[in-house]
N, C-alpha and C positions, 0 to 999 in steps of 0.2 A: 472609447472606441470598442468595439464589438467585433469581437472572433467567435470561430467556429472551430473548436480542437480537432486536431484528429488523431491524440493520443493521451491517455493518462496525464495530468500533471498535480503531485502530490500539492496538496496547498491550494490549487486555483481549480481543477476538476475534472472532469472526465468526458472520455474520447465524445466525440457530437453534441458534448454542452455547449450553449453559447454563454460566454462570461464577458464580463466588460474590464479591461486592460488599463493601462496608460495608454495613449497615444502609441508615444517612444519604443515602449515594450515591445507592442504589438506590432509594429511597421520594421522596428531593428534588430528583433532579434527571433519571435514568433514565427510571423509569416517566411520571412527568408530561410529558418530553416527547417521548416516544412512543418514546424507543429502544427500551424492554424493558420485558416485560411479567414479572410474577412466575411463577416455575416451581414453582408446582401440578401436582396431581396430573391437572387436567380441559386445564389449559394446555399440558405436555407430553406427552399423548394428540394435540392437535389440531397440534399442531409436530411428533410424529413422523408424522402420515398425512401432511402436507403434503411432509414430506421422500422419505416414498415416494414421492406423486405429482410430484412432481418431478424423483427421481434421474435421469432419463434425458437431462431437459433440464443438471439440472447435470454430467452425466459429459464433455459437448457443452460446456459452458464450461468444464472442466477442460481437453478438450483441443484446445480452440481458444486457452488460454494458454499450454499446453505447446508450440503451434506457432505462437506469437508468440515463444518464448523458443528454440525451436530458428532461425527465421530471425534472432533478432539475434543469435544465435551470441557468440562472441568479440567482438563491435562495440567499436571502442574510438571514445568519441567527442571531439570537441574543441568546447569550451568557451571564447569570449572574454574576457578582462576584462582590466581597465585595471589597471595594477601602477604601484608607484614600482620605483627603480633596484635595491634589494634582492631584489625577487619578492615581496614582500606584493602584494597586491592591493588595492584601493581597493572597500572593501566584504565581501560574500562573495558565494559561487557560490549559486544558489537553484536550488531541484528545480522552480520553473519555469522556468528556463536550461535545465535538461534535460530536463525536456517539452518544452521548446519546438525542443533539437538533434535528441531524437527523433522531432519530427513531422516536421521538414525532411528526416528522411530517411524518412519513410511510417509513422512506427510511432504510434499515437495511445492514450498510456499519460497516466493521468490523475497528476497531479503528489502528491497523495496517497498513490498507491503505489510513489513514490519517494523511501528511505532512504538518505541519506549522515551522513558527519562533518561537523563546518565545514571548512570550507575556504577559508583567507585565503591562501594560496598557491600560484604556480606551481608544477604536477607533476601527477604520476600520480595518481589517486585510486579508489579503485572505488565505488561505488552499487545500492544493491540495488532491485529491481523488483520488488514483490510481487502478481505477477497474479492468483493465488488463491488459495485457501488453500492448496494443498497446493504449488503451483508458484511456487519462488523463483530468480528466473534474477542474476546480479551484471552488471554491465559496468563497463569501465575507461574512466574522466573522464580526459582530457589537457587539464589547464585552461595557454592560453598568454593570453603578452599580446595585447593587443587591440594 
């Protein structure tokens, strides 16, 4: 079955993508609540004008994330948390930890469009930022003890 989103969804894609579903998904859980609409032939007529009328504004958020991602550059950030003697950590690191290290330093990225591994240990880690769709920038977690 074929939908038409009409918002983000991490894993399956992004707002006005047409992606192909289960059946199930799409009719019980998708469309009813408002994520996506079915991709007919009258539905993807009114989703491609609206993508014209808008290219210009999205090209403008394209590269307002692309120079989000050129100032955090290289940024490596550091990360607190409480460890026992071995470097385990007491817990794990959360991508609101790191929304919250990159507000502190001016950058206000929504915790959502930040991918990592787990991480129950002291060390280097990298994390991905996914501003838009086309623009994916990484940066490197220095997670120490608190």
């Amino acid at each position: 079955m074929d939908v038409i989103l009409k918002e983000d969804i991490k894993g399956l894609g992004y707002k006005n993508d047409t992606v192909s579903v289960k059946p199930g998904y799409g009719r019980n859980y998708l469309i009813p609540q408002g994520i996506a609409i079915l991709a007919n032939k009258s539905n993807r007529k009114k989703i491609d004008e609206i993508i014209k009328q808008h290219a210009h504004k999205a090209e403008k958020l394209k590269q307002d994330a692309q120079d989000i991602a050129d100032k955090i550059g290289e940024m490596v950030l550091e990360i607190k948390a409480k460890a026992g003697e071995s470097g385990k950590i007491f817990g794990a690191v959360t991508a609101l930890q790191v929304a919250d290290a990159l507000a502190a330093k001016g950058f206000e990225i929504d915790r959502k469009k930040i991918s990592f591994g787990q991480i129950k240990n002291i060390g280097e880690y990298e994390a991905e930022l996914d501003l838009h769709k086309e623009v994916h920038h990484t940066i490197t977690l220095n997670v120490v003890e608190d």
